[in-house]
N, C-alpha and C positions, 0 to 999 in steps of 0.2 A: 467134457466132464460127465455128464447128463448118459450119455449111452454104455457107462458104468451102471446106471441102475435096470438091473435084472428084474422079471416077473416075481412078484413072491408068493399069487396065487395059487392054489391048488396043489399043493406039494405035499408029497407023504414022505416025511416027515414033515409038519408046518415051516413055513419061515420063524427062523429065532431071532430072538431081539436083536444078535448083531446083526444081521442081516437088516435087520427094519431100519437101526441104527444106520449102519452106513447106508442106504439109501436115503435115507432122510439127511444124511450129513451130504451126500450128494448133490440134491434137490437144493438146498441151501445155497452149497457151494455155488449154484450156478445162478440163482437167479440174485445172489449177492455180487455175485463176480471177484468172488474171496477164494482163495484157496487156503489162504490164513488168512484170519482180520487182524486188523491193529488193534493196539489198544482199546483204545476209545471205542472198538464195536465188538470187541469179543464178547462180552456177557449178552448182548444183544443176538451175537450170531449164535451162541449155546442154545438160547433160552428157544431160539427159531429152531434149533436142531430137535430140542428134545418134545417139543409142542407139536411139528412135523412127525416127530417118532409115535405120540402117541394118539396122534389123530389117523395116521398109516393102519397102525395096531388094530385100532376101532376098525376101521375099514373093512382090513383082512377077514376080521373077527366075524364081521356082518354079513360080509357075501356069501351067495349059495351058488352051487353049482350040481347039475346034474351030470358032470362029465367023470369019468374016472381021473383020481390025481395023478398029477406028472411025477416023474422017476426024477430025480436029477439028473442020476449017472447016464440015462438017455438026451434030457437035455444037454448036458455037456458033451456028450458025443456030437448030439445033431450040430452046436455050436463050433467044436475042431472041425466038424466037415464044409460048414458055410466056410469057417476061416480060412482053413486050406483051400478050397474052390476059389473065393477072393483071393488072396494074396499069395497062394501058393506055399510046400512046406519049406517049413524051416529045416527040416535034419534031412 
């Protein structure tokens, strides 16, 4: 579950809120051991979803960095290259 959630650090353009969103629904999901909750914990696991989102937010919001921000489209390159090296290509 958990090695879904991506850096949201540093990025030019920021992380947006889905972004933050589904990490924090992430985070949730894993240490609840829900992928869906039941009844009886749904409103429990939102209210952990959205409280996660907006403590992440702060977070992002606060940190300094003196590094140049990361590209995505470089990150996601560098991430097809790990993947193919592991696992080898798919096409």
């Amino acid at each position: 579950m958990c090695r879904n959630i991506k850096t949201l650090f540093n990025f030019d353009p920021p992380a947006t809120e889905d972004e933050i969103q589904a990490a924090a629904l992430q985070f949730v999901r894993k240490l609840s051991g829900f992928n869906t909750p039941s009844k009886a914990n749904e409103e429990a696991f939102h209210r952990a979803v959205q409280e996660v989102s907006v403590v992440a937010k702060n977070l992002l919001d606060s940190l300094v960095t003196n590094a140049d921000p990361r590209n995505r489209e470089v990150e996601i390159e560098r991430a097809r290259a790990r993947n193919a090296k592991r696992f080898g290509t798919t096409e």
